[in-house]
PyMOL Python script that loads the backbone (N, CA, C, O; Angstrom):
from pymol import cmd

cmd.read_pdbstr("""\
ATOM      1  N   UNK A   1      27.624  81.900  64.544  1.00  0.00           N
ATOM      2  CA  UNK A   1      28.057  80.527  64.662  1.00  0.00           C
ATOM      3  C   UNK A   1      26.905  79.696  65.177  1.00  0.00           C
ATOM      4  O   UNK A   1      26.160  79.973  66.118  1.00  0.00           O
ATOM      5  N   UNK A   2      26.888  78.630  64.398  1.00  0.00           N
ATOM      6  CA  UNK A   2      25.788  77.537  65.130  1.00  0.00           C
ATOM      7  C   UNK A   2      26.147  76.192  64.806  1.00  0.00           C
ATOM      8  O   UNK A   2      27.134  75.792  64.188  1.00  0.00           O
ATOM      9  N   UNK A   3      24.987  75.409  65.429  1.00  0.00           N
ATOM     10  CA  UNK A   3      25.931  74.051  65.869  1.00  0.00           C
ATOM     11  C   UNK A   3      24.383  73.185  65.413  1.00  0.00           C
ATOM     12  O   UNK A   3      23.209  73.463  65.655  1.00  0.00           O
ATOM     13  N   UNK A   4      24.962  72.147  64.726  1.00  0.00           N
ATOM     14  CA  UNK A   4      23.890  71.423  64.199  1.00  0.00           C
ATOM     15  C   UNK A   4      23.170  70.354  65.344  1.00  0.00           C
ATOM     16  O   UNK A   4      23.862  70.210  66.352  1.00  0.00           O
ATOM     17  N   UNK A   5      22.117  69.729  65.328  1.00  0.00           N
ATOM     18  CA  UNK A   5      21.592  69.040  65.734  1.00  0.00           C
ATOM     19  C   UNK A   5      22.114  68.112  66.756  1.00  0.00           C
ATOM     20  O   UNK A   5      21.513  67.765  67.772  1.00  0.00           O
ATOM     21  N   UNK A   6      22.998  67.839  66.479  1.00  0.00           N
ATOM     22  CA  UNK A   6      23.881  66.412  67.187  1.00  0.00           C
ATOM     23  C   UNK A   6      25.393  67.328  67.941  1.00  0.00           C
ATOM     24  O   UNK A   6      26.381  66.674  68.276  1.00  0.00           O
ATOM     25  N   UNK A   7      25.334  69.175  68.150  1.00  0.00           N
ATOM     26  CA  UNK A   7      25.650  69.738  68.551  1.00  0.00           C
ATOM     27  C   UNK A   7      27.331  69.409  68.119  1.00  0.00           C
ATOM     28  O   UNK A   7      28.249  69.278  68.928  1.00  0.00           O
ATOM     29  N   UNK A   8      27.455  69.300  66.273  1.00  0.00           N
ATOM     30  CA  UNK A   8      29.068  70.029  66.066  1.00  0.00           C
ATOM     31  C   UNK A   8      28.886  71.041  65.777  1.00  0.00           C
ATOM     32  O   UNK A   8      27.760  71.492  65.565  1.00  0.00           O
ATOM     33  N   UNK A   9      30.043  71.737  65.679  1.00  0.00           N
ATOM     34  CA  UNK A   9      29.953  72.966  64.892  1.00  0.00           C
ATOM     35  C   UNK A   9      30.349  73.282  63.293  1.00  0.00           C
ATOM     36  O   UNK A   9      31.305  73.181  62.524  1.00  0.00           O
ATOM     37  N   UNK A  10      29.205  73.654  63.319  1.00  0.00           N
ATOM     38  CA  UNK A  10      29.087  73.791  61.495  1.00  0.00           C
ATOM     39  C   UNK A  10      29.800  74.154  61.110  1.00  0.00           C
ATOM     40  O   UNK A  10      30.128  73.576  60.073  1.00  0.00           O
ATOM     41  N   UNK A  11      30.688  75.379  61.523  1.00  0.00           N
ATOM     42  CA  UNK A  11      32.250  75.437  61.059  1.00  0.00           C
ATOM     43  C   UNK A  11      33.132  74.813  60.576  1.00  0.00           C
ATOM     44  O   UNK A  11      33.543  74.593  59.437  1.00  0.00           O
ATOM     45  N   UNK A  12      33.411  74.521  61.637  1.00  0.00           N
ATOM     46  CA  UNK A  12      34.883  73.505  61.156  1.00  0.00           C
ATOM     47  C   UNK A  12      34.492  72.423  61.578  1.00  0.00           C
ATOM     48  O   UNK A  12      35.476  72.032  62.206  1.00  0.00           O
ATOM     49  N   UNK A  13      33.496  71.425  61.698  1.00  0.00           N
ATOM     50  CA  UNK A  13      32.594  69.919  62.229  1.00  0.00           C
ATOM     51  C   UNK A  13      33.164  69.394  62.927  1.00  0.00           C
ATOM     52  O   UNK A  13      33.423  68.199  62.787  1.00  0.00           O
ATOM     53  N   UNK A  14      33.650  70.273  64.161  1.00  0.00           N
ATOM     54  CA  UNK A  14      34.403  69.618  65.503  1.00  0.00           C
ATOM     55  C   UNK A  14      32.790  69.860  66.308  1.00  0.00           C
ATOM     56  O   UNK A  14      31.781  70.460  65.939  1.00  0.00           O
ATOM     57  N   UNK A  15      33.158  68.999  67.691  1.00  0.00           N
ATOM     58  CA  UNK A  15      32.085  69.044  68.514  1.00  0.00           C
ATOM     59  C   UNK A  15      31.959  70.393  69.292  1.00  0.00           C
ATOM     60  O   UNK A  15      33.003  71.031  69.424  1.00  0.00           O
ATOM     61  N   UNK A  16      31.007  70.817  69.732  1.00  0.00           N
ATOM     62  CA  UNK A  16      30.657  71.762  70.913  1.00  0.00           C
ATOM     63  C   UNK A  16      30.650  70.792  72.112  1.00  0.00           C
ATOM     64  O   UNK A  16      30.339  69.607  72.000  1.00  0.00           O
ATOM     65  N   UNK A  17      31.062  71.459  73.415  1.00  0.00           N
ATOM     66  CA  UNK A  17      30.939  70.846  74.651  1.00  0.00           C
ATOM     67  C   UNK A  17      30.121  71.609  75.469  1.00  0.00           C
ATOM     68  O   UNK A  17      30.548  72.714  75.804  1.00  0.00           O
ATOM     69  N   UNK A  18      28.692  71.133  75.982  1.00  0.00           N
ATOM     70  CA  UNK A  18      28.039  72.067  77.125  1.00  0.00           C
ATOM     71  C   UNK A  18      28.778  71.634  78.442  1.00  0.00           C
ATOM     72  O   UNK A  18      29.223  70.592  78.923  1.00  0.00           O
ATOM     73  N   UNK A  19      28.631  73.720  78.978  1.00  0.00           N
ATOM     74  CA  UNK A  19      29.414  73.050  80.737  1.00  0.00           C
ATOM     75  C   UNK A  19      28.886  74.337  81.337  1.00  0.00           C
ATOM     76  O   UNK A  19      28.486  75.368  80.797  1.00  0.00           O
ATOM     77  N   UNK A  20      28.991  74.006  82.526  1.00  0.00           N
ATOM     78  CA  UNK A  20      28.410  75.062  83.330  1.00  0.00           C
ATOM     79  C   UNK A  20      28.880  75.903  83.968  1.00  0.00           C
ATOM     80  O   UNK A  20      29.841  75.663  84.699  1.00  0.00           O
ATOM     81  N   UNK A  21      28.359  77.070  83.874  1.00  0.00           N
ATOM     82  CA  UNK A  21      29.105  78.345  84.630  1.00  0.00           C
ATOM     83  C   UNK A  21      29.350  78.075  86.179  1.00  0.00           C
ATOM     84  O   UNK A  21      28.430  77.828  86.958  1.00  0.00           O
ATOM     85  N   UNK A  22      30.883  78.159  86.593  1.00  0.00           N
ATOM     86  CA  UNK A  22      30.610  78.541  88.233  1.00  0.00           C
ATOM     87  C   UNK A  22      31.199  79.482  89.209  1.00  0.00           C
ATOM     88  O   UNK A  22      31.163  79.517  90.439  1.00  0.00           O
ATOM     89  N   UNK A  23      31.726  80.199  88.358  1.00  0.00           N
ATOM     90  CA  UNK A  23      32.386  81.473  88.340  1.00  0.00           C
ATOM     91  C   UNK A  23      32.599  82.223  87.481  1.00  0.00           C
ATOM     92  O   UNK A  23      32.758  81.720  86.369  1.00  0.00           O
ATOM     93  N   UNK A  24      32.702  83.839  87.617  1.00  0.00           N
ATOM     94  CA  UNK A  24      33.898  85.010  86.593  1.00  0.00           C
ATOM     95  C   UNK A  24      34.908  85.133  87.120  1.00  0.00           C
ATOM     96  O   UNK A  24      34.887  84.893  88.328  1.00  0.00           O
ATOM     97  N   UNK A  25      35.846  85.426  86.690  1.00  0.00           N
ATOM     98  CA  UNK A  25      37.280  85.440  87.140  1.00  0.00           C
ATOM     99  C   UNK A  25      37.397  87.307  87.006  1.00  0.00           C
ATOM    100  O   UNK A  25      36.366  87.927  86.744  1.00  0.00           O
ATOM    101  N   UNK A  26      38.568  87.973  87.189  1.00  0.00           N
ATOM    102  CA  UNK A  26      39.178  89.354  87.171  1.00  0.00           C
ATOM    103  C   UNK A  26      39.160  89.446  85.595  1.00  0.00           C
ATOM    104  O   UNK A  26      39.042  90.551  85.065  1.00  0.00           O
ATOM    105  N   UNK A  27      39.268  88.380  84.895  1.00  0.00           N
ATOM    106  CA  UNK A  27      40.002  88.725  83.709  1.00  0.00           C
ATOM    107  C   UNK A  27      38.957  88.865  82.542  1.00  0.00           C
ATOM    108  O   UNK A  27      39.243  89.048  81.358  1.00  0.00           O
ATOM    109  N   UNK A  28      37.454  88.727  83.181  1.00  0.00           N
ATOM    110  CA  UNK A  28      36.326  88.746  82.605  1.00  0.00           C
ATOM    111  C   UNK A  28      35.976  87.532  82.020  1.00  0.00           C
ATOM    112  O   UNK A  28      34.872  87.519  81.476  1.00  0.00           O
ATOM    113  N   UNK A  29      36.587  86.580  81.994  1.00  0.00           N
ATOM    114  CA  UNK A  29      36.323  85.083  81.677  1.00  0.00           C
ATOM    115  C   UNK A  29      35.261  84.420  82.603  1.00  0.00           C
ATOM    116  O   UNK A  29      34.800  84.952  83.613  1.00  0.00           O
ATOM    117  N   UNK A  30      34.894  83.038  82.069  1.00  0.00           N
ATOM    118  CA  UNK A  30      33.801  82.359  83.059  1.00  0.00           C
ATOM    119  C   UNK A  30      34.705  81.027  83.162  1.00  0.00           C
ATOM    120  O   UNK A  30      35.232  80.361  82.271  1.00  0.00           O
ATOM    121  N   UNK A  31      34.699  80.868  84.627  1.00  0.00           N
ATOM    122  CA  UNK A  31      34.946  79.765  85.196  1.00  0.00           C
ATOM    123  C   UNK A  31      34.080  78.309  85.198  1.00  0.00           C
ATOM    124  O   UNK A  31      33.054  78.112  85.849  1.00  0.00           O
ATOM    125  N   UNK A  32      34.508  77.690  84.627  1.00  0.00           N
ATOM    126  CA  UNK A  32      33.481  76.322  84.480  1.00  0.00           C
ATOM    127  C   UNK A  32      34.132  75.100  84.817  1.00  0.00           C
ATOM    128  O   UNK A  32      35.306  74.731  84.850  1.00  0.00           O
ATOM    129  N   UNK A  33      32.522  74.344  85.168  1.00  0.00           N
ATOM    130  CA  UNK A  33      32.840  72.965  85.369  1.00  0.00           C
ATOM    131  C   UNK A  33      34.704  72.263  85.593  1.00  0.00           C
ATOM    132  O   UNK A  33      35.537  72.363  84.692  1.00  0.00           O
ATOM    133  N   UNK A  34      34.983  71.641  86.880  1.00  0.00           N
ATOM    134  CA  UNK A  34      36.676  71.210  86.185  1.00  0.00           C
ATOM    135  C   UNK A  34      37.524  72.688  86.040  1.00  0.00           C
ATOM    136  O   UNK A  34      38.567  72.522  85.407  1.00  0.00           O
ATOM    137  N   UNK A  35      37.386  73.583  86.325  1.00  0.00           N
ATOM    138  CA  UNK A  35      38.008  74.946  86.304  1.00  0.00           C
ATOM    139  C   UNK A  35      38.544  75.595  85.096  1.00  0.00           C
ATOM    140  O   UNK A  35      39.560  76.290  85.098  1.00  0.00           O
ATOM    141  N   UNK A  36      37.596  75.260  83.749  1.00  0.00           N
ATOM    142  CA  UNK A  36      38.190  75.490  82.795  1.00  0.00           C
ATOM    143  C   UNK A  36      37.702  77.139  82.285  1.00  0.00           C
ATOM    144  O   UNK A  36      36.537  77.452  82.531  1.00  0.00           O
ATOM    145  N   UNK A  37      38.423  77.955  81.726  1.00  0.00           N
ATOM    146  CA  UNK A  37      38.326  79.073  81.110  1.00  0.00           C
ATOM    147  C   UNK A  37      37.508  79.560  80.062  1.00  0.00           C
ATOM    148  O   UNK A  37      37.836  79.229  78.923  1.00  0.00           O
ATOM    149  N   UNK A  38      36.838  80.043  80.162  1.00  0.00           N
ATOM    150  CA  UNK A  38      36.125  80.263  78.457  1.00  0.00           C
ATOM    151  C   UNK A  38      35.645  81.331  78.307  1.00  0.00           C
ATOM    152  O   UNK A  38      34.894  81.741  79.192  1.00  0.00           O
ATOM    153  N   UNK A  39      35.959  82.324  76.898  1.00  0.00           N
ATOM    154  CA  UNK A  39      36.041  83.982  76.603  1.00  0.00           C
ATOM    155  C   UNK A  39      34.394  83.673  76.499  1.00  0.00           C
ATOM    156  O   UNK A  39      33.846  82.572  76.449  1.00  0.00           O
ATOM    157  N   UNK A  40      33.857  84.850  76.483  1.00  0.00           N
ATOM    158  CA  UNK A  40      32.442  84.901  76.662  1.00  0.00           C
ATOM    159  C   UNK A  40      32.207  85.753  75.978  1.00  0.00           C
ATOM    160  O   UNK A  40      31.062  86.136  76.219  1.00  0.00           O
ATOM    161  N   UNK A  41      32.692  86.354  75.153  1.00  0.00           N
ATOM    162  CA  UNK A  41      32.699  87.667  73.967  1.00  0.00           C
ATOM    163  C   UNK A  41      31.468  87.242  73.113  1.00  0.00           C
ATOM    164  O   UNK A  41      30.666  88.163  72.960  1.00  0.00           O
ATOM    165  N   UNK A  42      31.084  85.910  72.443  1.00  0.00           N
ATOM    166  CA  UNK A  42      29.736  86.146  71.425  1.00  0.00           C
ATOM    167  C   UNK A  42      28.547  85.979  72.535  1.00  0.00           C
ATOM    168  O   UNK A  42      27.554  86.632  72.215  1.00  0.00           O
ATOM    169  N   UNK A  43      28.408  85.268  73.754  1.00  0.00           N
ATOM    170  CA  UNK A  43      27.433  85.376  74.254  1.00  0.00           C
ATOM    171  C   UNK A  43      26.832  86.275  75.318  1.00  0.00           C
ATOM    172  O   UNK A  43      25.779  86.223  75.955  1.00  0.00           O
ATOM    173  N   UNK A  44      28.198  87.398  75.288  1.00  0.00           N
ATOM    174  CA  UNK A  44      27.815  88.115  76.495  1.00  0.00           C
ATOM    175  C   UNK A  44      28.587  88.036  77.671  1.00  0.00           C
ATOM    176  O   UNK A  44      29.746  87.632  77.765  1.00  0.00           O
ATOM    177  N   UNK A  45      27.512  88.646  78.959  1.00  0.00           N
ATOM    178  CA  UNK A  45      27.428  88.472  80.119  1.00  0.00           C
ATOM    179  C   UNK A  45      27.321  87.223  81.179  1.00  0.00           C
ATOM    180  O   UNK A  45      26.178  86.804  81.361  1.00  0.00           O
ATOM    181  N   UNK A  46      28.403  86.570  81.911  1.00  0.00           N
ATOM    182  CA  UNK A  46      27.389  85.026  82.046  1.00  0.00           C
ATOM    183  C   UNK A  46      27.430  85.300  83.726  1.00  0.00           C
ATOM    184  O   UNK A  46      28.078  86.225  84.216  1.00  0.00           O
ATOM    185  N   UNK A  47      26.820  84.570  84.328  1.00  0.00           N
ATOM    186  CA  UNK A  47      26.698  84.502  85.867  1.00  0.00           C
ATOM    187  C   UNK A  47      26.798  82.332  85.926  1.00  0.00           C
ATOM    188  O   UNK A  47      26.582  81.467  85.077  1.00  0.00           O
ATOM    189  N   UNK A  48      27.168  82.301  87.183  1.00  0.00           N
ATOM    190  CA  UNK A  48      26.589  81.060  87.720  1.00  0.00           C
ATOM    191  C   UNK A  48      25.600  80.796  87.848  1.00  0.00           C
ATOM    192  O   UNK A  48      24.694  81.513  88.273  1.00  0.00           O
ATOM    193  N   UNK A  49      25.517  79.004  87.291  1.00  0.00           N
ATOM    194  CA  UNK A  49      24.705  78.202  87.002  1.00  0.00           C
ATOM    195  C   UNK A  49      23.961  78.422  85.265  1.00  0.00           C
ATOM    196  O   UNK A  49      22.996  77.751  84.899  1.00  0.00           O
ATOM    197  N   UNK A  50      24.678  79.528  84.329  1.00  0.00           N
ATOM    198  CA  UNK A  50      24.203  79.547  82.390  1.00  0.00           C
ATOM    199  C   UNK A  50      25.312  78.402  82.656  1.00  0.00           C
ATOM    200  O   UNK A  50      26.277  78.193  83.390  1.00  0.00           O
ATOM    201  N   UNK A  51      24.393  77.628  81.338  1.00  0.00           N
ATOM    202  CA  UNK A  51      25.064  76.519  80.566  1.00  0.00           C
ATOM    203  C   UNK A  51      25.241  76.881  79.358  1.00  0.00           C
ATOM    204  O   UNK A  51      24.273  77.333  78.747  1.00  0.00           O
ATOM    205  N   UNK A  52      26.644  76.762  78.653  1.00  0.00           N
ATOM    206  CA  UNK A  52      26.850  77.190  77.188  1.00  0.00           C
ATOM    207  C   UNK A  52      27.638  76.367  76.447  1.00  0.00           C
ATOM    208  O   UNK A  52      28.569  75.700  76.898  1.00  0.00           O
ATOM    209  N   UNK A  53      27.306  76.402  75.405  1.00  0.00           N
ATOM    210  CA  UNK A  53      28.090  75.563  74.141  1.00  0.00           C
ATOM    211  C   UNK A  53      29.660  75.820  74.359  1.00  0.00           C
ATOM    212  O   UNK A  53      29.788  77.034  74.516  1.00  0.00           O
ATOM    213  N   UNK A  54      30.570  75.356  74.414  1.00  0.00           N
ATOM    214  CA  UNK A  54      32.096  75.733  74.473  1.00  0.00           C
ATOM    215  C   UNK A  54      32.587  74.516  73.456  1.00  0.00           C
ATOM    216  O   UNK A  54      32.526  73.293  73.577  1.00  0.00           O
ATOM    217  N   UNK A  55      33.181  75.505  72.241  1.00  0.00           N
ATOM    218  CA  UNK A  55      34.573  74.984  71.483  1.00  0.00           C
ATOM    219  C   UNK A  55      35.804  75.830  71.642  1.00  0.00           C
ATOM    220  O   UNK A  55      35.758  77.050  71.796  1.00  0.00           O
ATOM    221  N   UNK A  56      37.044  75.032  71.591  1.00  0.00           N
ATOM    222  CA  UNK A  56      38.172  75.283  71.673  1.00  0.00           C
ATOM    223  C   UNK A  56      38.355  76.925  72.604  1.00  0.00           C
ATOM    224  O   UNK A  56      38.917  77.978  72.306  1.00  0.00           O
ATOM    225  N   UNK A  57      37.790  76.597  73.479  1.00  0.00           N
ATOM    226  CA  UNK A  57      38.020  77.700  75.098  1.00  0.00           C
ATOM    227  C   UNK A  57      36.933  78.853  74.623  1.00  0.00           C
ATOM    228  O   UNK A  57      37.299  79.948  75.048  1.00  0.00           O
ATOM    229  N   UNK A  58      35.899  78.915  73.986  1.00  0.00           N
ATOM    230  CA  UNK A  58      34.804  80.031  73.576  1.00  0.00           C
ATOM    231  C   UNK A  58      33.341  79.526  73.935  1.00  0.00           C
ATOM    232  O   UNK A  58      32.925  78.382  73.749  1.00  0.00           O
ATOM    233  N   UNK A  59      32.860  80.255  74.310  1.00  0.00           N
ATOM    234  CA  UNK A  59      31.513  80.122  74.439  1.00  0.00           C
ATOM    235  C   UNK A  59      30.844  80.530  73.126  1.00  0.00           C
ATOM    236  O   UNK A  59      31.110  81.658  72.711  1.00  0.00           O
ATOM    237  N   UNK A  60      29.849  79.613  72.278  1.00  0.00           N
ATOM    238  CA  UNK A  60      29.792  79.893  71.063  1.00  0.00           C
ATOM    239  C   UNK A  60      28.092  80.096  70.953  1.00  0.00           C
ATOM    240  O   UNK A  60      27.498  80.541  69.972  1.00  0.00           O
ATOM    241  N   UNK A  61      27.474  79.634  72.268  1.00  0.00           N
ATOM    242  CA  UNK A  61      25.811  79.452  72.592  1.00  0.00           C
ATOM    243  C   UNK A  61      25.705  79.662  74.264  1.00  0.00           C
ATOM    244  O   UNK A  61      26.684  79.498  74.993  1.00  0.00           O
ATOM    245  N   UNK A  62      24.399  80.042  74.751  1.00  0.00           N
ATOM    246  CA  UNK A  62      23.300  80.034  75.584  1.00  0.00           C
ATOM    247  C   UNK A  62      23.009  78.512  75.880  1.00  0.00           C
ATOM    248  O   UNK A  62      22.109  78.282  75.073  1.00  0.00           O
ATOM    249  N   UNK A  63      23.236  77.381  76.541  1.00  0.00           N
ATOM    250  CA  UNK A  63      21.996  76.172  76.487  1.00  0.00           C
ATOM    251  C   UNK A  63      21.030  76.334  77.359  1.00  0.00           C
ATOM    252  O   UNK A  63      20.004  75.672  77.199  1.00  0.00           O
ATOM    253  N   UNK A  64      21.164  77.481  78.764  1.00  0.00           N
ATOM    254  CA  UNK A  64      20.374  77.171  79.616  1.00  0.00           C
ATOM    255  C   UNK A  64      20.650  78.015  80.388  1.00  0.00           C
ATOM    256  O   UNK A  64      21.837  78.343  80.387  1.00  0.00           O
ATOM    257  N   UNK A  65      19.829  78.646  81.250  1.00  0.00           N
ATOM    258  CA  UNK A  65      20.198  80.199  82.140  1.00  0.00           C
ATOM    259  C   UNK A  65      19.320  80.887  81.832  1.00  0.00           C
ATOM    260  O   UNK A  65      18.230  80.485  81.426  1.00  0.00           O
ATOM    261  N   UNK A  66      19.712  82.246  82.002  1.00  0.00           N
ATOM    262  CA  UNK A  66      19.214  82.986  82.301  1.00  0.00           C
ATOM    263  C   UNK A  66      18.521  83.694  80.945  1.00  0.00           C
ATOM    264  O   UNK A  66      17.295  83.712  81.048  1.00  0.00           O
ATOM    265  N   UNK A  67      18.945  84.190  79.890  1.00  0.00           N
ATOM    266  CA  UNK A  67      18.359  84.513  78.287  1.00  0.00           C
ATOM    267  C   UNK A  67      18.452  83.187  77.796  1.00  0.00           C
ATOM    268  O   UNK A  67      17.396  82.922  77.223  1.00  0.00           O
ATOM    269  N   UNK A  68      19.077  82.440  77.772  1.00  0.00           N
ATOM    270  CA  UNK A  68      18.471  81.246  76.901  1.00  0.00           C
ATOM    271  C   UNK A  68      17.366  80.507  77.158  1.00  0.00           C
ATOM    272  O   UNK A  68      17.053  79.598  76.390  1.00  0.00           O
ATOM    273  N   UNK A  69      16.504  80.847  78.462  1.00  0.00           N
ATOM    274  CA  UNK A  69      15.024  80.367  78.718  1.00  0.00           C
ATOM    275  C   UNK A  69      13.976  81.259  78.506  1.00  0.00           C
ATOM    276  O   UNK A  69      12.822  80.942  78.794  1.00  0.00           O
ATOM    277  N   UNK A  70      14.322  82.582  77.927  1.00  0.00           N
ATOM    278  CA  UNK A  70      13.419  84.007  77.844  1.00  0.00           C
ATOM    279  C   UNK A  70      12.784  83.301  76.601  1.00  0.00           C
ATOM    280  O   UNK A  70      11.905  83.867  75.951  1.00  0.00           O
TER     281      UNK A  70
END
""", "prot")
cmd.dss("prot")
cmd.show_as("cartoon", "prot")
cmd.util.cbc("prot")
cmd.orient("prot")
């Protein structure tokens, strides 16, 4: 999955939203920004303070952290 320039998603040409990690929860989810939920299954592993692309409750990108600056 990827997200064009002006960051929709090429998919289905809804937007991506970047937000920031500030927790994992028990349930293996990442806690973000506003306390919202998001599965982390295509990008992995996340810790506090990765920033990632999120559509409809998924993390779909890396923007900033820890492998997305390698």
């Amino acid at each position: 999955m990827s997200c064009d320039a002006d960051g929709h998603c090429v998919t289905c040409s809804d937007e991506g939203v970047p937000m920031r990690v500030v927790a994992t929860n028990a349930e293996g989810l990442a806690v973000c920004a506003g306390g919202v939920e998001v599965m982390t299954d295509l990008v992995g592993d996340v810790e506090p303070g990765d920033e990632l692309l999120v559509h409809a409750g998924v993390a779909l990108a890396r923007l900033g952290g820890r492998e997305a600056d390698g």
